[in-house]
C-alpha positions as CSV (number, residue, x, y, z in Angstrom):
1,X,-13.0,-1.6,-22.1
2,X,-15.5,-0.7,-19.3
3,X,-14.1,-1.4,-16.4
4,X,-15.9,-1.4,-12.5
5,X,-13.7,-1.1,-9.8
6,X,-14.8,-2.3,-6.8
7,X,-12.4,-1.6,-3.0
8,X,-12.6,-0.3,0.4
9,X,-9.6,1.3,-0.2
10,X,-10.1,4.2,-2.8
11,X,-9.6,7.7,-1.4
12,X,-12.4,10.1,0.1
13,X,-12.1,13.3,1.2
14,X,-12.1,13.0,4.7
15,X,-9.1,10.0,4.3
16,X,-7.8,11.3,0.9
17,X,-4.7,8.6,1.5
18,X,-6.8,5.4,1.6
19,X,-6.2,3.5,-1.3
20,X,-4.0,6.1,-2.7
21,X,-2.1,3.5,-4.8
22,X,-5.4,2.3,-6.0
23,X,-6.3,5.8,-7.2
24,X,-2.8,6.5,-8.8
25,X,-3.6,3.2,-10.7
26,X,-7.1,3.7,-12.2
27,X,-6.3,6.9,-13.2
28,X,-3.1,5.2,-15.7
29,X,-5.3,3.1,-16.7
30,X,-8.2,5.6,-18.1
31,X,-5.4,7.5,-19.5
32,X,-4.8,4.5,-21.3
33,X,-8.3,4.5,-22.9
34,X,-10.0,2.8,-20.1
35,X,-13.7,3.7,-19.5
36,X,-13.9,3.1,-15.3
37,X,-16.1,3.8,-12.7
38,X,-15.6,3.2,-8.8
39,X,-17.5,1.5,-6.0
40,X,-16.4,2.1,-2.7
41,X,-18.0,-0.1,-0.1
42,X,-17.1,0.9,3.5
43,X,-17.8,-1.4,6.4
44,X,-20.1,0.5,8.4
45,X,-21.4,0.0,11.7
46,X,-25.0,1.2,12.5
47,X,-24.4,4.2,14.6
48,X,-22.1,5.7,12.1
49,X,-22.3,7.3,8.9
50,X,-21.2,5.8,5.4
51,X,-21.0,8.9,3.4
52,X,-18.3,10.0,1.3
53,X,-17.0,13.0,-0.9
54,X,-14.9,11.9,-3.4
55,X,-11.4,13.9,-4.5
56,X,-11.9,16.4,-7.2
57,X,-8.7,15.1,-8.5
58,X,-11.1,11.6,-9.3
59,X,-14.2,13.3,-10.6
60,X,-13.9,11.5,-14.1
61,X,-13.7,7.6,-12.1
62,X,-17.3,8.8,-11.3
63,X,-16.3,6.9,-7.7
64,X,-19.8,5.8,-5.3
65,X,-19.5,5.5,-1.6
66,X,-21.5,2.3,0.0
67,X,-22.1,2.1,3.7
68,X,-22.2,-1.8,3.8
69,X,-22.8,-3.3,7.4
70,X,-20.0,-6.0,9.1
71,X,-19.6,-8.1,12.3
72,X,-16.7,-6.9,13.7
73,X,-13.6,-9.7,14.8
74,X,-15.9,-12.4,14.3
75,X,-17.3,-12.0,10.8
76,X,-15.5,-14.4,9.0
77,X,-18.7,-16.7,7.9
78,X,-20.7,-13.4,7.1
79,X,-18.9,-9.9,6.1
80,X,-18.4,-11.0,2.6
81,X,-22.2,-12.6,2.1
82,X,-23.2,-9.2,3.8
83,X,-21.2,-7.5,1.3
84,X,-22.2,-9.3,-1.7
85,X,-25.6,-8.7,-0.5
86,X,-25.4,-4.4,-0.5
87,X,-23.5,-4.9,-3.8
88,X,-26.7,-6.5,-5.3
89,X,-29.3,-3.7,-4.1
90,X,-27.6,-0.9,-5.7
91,X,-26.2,-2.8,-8.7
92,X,-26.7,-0.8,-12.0
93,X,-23.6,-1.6,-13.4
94,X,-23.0,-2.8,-17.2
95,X,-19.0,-3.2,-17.2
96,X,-16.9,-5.3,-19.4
97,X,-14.9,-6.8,-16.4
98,X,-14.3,-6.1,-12.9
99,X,-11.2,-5.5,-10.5
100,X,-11.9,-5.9,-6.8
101,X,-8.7,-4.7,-4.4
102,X,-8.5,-6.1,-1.0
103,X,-9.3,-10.1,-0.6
104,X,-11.8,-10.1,2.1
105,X,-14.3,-9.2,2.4
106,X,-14.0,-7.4,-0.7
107,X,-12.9,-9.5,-3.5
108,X,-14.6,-12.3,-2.1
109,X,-17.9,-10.3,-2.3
110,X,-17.0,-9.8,-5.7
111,X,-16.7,-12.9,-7.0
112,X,-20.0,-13.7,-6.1
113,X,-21.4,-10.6,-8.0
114,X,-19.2,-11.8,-10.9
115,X,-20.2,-15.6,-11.3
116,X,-23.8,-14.2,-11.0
117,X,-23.9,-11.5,-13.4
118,X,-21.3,-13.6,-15.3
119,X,-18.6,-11.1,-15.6
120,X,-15.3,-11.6,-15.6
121,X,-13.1,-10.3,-12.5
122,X,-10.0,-10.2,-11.5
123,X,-8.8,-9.6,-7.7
124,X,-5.4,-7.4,-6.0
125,X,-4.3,-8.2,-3.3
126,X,-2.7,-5.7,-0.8
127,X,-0.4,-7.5,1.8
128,X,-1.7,-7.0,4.9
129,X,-5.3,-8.3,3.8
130,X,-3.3,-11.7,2.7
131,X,-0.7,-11.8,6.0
132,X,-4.0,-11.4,8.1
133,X,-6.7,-13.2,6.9
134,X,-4.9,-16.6,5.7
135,X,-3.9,-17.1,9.6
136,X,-8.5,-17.5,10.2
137,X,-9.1,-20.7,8.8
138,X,-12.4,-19.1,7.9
139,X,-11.3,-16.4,5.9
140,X,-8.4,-18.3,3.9
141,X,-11.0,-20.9,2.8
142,X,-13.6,-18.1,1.3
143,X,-10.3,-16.3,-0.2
144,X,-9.4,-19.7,-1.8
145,X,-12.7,-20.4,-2.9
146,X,-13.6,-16.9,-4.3
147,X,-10.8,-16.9,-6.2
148,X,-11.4,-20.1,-8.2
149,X,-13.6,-18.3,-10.1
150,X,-11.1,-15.0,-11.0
151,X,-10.0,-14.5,-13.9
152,X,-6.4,-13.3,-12.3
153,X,-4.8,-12.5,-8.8
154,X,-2.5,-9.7,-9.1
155,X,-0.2,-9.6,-6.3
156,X,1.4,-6.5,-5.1
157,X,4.8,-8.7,-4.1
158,X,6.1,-12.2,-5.6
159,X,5.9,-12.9,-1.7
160,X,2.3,-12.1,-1.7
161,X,2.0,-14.4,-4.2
162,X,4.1,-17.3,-2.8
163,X,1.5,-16.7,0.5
164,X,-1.9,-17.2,-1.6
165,X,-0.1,-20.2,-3.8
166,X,0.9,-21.9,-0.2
167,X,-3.0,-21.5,0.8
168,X,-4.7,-23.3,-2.4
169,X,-4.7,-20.5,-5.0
170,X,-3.5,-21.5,-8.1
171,X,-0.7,-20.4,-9.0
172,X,-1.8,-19.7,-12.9
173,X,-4.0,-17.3,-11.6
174,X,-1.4,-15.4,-10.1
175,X,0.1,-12.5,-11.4
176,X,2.9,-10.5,-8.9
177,X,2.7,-6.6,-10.4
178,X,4.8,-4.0,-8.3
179,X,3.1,-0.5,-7.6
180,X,4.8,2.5,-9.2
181,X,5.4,5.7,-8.1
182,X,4.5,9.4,-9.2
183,X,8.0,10.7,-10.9
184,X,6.7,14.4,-11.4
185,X,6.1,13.8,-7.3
186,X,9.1,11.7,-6.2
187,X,12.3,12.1,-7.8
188,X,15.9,13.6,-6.7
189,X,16.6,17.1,-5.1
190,X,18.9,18.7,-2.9
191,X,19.6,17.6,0.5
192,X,20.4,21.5,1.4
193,X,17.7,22.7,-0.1
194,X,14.9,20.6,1.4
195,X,15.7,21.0,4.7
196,X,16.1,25.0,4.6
197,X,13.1,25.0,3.2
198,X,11.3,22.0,6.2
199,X,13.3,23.9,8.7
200,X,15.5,21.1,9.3
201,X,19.3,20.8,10.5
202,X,21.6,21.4,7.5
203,X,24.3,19.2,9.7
204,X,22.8,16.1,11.6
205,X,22.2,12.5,9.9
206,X,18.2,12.5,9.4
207,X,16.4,9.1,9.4
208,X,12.9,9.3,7.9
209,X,9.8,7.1,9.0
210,X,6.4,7.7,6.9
211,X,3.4,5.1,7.9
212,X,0.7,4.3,10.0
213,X,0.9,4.3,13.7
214,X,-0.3,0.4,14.0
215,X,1.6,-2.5,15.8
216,X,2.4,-4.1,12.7
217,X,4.4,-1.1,11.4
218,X,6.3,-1.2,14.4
219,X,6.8,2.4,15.3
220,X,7.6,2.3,19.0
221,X,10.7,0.1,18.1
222,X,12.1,2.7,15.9
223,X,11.5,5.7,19.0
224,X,13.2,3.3,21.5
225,X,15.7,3.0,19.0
226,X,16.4,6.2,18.4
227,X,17.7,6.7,22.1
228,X,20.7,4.8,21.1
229,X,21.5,6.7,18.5
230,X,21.6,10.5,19.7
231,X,23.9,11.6,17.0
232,X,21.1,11.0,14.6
233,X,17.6,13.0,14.1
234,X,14.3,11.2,13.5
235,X,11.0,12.5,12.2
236,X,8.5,10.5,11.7
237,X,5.0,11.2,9.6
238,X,2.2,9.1,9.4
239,X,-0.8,9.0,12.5
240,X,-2.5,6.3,14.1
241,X,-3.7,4.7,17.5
242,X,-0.1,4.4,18.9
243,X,1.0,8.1,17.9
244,X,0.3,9.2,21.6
245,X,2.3,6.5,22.9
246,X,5.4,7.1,20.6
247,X,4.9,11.1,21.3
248,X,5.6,10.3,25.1
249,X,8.3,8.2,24.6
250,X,10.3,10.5,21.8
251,X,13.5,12.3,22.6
252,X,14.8,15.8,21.8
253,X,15.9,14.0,18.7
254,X,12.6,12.5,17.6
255,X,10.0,14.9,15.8
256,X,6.4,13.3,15.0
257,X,5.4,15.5,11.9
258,X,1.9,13.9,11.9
259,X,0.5,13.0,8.4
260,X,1.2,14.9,5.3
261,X,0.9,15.2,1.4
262,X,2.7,13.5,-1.2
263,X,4.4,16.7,-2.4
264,X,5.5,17.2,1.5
265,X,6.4,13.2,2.1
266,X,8.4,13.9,-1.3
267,X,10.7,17.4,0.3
268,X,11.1,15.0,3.8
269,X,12.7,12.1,1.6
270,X,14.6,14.5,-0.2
271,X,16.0,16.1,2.9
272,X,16.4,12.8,5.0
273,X,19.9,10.7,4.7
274,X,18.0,7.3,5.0
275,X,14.5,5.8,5.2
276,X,13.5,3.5,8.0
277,X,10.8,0.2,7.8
278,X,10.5,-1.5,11.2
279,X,7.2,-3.4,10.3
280,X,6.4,-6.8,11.7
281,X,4.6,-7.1,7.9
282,X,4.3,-5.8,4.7
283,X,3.9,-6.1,1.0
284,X,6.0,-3.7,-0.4
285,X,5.3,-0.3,1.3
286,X,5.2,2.0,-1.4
287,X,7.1,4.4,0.4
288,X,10.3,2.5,-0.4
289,X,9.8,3.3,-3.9
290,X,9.4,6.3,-3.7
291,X,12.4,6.6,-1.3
292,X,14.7,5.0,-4.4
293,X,13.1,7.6,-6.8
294,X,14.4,10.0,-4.7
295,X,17.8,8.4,-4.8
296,X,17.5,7.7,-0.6
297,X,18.8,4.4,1.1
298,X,16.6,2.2,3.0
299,X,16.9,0.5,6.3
300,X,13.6,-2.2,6.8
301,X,12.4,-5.3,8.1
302,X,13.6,-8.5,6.2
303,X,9.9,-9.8,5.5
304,X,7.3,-9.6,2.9
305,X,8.1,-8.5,-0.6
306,X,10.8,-5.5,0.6
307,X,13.4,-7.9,-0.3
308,X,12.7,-8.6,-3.6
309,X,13.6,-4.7,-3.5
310,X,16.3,-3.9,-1.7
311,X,18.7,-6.5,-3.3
312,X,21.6,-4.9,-2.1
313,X,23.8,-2.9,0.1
314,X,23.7,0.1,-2.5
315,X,20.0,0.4,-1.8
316,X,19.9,-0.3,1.9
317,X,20.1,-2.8,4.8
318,X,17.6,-5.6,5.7
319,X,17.3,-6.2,9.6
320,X,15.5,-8.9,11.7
321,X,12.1,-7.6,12.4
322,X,12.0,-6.4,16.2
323,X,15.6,-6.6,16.7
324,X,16.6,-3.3,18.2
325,X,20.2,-4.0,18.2
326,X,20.5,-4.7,14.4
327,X,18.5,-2.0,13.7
328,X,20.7,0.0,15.7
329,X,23.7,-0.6,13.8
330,X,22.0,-0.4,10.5
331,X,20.6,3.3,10.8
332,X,24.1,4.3,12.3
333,X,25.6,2.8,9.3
334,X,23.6,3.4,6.8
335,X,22.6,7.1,7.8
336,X,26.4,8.1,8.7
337,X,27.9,6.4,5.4
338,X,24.8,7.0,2.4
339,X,25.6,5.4,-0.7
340,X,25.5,7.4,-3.9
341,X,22.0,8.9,-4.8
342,X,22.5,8.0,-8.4
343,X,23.1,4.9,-8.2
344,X,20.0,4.3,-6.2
345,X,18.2,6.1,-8.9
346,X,19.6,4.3,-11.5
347,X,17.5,1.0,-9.5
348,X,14.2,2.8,-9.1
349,X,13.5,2.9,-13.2
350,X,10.6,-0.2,-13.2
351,X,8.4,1.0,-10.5
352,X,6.6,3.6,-12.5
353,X,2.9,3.4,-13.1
354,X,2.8,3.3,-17.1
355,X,4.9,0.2,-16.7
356,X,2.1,-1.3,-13.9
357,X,-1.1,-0.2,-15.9
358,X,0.5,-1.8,-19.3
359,X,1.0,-5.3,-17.2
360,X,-3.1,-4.7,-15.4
361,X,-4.1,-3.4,-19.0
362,X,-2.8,-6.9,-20.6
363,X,-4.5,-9.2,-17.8
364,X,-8.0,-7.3,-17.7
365,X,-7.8,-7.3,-22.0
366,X,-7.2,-11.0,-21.2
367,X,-9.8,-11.8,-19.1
368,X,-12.6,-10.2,-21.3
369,X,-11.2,-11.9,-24.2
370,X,-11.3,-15.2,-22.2
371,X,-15.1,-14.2,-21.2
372,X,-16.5,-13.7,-24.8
């Protein structure tokens, strides 16, 4: 099966994090037998450069960097047609099917490529492209509309799904598929031992934030919080536009680690007592799974797909979003009083990527089939 794979969100080297899920997952998928190549097409504005350097580590996705141009904010009649459009000039593609991540402008784009070439597709969709883009009444109906011609939606939460079905997709095109995580990455270790080796105290509760430093992550809830809760340590990794803001208001018992590599997220989750999630939105942060892999509790936002995850008290607490006080009560909890690391691990066995590339290997074999 020749497969195209078409997304903003695929890794360079200058953001080598971008689409890092999307990477993990092609690269299952040709170990599976898959013949893929990448298109990445950046929204560009024309003052800057689109130019990429892929990964070494994704050398054999052969992956193509497209400067594509966008109307910023108000672009919802035009960044997809605009889209489509640099698609089409440097098309010299002869796959068996395509997969386009990100629903607008992205997949959208795609399904016009698709009807017109008459290839199947099939579209993912992140989370925060789906909680975004179906409150612009221009944007949900081209979602909608695109994705009466796809072949599947895979949705990275049931929740996710429930959203698109809610807006006019149909629901037998939808197809919920949890991300996994990389096991020779994330898995248990020694408390001790990771923090001598990050330099961390041996003896104070640690609570664990890794994410972007956007509003709908919620990071300057979880600094505020932390000054109600001086008996516990925070560091926090991830960067962003409100990193300066959350640097000036952290305590002496706040650290902002900035952003670091997998192997590195991987000692900090080992090392910390509990993970923290204050978004406003999600999908299902991958970080949480990878927090269970490493046998470590979870403290998030009740919204999205994260409950679907955390189930129950063994793995975590769920919180009102933006409620400092419950939030509070549940890092105090949850950090001073962890529940067994081998029981978590005992949850975390599904969210591997074998297990996701069989279920996107099954739809894709599908939707060829369905093609010829």
């Amino acid at each position: 099966m020749k497969l195209l794979f078409i997304s903003n969100l695929f890794p360079d080297t200058s953001e080598p994090y971008r689409g890092l899920d999307n990477a993990c997952l092609l690269h299952h998928l040709r170990a599976k037998g898959c013949e893929i190549q990448v298109l990445s097409p950046r929204p560009t504005l024309p003052w800057r450069s689109g130019d990429r350097t892929m990964r070494p580590d994704d050398a054999p996705l052969s992956p193509r960097y497209l400067g594509v141009p966008y109307i910023p904010k108000l672009g919802g009649l035009a960044n997809h047609h605009l889209m489509a459009r640099a698609l089409r000039k440097t098309w010299d593609f002869s796959p068996d099917v395509i997969l386009a991540s990100w629903m607008f402008p992205d997949a959208c784009a795609v399904s016009q490529i698709a009807r017109e070439k008459g290839l199947p597709f099939a579209a993912i969709a992140q989370g925060s492209d789906v909680h975004g883009y179906l409150r612009s009444g221009l944007r949900r109906r081209a979602i909608v509309r695109s994705m009466e011609t796809a072949s599947a939606v895979i949705t990275r939460s049931a929740e996710l799904a429930r959203l698109l079905a809610d807006a006019g997709v149909s629901q037998a095109k939808l197809f919920p598929i949890y991300n996994g995580v990389d096991t020779a990455t994330f898995h248990p270790g020694d408390k001790r031992e990771a923090r001598i080796k990050l330099g961390i105290s041996p003896d104070r509760p640690l609570v664990l934030y890794v994410g972007n430093f956007y509003t709908v992550k919620n990071p300057l809830l979880l600094v505020k919080t932390m000054q109600s809760l001086p008996e516990l340590d925070l560091v926090m990794i991830g960067g962003g536009p409100l990193e300066n803001e959350a640097r000036v208001l952290a305590g002496e018992n706040v650290t902002l680690a900035g952003r670091r590599s997998a192997p590195e997220v991987a000692d900090y989750l080992q090392a910390a007592d509990v993970l923290c999630v204050p978004s406003w939105n999600e999908g299902v942060p991958n970080v949480i799974l990878e927090a269970l892999h490493c046998g470590r509790p979870v403290v998030a936002s009740r919204t999205g797909g994260i409950p679907e995850i955390i189930k129950n008290d063994m793995l975590g607490s769920l919180v009102t979003a933006g409620d400092e006080a419950e939030l509070v009560a549940a890092l105090r909890r949850t950090a001073l009083h962890p529940p067994p690391a081998a029981s978590i691990v005992a949850h975390s066995g599904p969210f591997v990527w074998p297990y996701a590339a069989d279920a996107y290997w099954e739809l894709l074999q599908n939707a060829v089939a369905f093609q010829r």
